[in-house]
MITI-244877 format. One line per 3 residues: number of its first residue (from 1); their letters; for each residue z, x, y of C-alpha. Coordinates in steps of 0.5 Angstrom, whole numbers, plus 500, padded with zeros to 3 digits. Layout:
# residues N
NUM> A> Z/X/Y; ...
END
This chain:
# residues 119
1> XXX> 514/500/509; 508/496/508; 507/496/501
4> XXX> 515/496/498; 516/489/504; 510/486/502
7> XXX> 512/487/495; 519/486/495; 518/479/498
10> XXX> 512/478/493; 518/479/487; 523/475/491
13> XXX> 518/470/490; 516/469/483; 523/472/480
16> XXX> 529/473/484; 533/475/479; 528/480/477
19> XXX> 529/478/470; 522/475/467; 518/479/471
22> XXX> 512/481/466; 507/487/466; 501/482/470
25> XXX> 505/479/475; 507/487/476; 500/488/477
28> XXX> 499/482/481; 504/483/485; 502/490/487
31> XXX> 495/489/487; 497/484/493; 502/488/497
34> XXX> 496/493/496; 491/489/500; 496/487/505
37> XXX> 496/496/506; 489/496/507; 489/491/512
40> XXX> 495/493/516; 493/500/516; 485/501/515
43> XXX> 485/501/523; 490/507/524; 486/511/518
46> XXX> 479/510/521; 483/513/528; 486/518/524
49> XXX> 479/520/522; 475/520/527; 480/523/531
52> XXX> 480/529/526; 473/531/527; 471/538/530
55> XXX> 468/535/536; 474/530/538; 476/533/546
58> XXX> 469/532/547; 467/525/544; 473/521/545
61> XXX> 479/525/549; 485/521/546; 487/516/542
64> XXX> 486/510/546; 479/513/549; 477/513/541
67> XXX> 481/505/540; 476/503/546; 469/507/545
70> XXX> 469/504/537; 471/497/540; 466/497/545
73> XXX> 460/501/541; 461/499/534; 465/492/535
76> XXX> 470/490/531; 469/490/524; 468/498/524
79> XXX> 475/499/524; 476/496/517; 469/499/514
82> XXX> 471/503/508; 477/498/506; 474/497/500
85> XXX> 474/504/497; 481/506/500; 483/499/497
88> XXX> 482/502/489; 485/508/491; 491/505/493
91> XXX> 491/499/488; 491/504/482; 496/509/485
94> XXX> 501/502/487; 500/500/480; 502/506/476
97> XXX> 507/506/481; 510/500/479; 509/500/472
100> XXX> 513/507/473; 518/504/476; 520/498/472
103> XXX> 520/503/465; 525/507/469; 529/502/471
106> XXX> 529/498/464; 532/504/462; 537/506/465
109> XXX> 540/498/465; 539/499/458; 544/505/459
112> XXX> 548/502/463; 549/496/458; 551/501/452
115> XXX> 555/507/456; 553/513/453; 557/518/456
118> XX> 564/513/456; 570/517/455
END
C-alpha cells in the first residue's frame, strides 16, 4: 500500500499522462517510493522480529511490552536499525517490479492500438 500510493503519487507528479515516462525516472521514482516503505515499516519489521524470538512470552509478553522495553532500553533509533540493508532489498525487487510492469503495460497498449483478434 505504501509502496504503490507513494509511487502512484510520484508518476502523477512527473507525467500524468504517463505518457513520457523514461526508464530513469521509473527507477527514480521507485527507488524513492522504497524509502518511503522502509521508513514507515522498519519499526513494525524490527517488531515483527523480535517478537518471533524463541523466548518471546518470556523477554517482552506482548506487542506493546516489546514497542516500550526497545524505547525505553535501546532508545529511538533502534527501531530503524537495519534500514539500509532491507532498503536494497526492497529497491532491486520494486525495480524490477516496475520495469515488468511498465513492458507489460506498452505491450498490451500496442495490442490494443492494433486489435489482433477483431473479427
Amino acid at each position: 500500500m505504501v509502496w504503490y500510493s507513494s509511487y502512484n503519487s510520484f508518476q502523477q507528479l512527473i507525467d500524468p499522462t504517463r505518457d513520457s515516462i523514461t526508464e530513469l525516472e521509473l527507477l527514480g521514482m521507485g527507488f524513492a517510493s522504497s524509502c518511503a516503505v522502509v521508513a514507515i515499516t522498519q519499526p513494525i519489521d524490527l517488531l515483527k522480529t523480535r517478537m518471533q524470538t524463541r523466548d518471546y512470552r518470556i523477554i517482552y509478553r506482548d506487542v506493546m511490552t516489546c514497542t516500550l522495553k526497545i524505547f525505553m532500553e535501546e532508545g529511538i533509533k533502534k527501531f530503524w536499525a537495519g534500514w539500509f540493508p532491507r532498503l536494497v532489498k526492497v529497491s532491486c525487487s520494486s525495480s524490477v517490479t516496475l520495469i515488468t510492469y511498465n513492458f507489460v503495460t506498452k505491450g498490451v497498449k500496442q495490442l490494443s492500438d492494433i486489435k489482433p483478434f477483431a473479427a
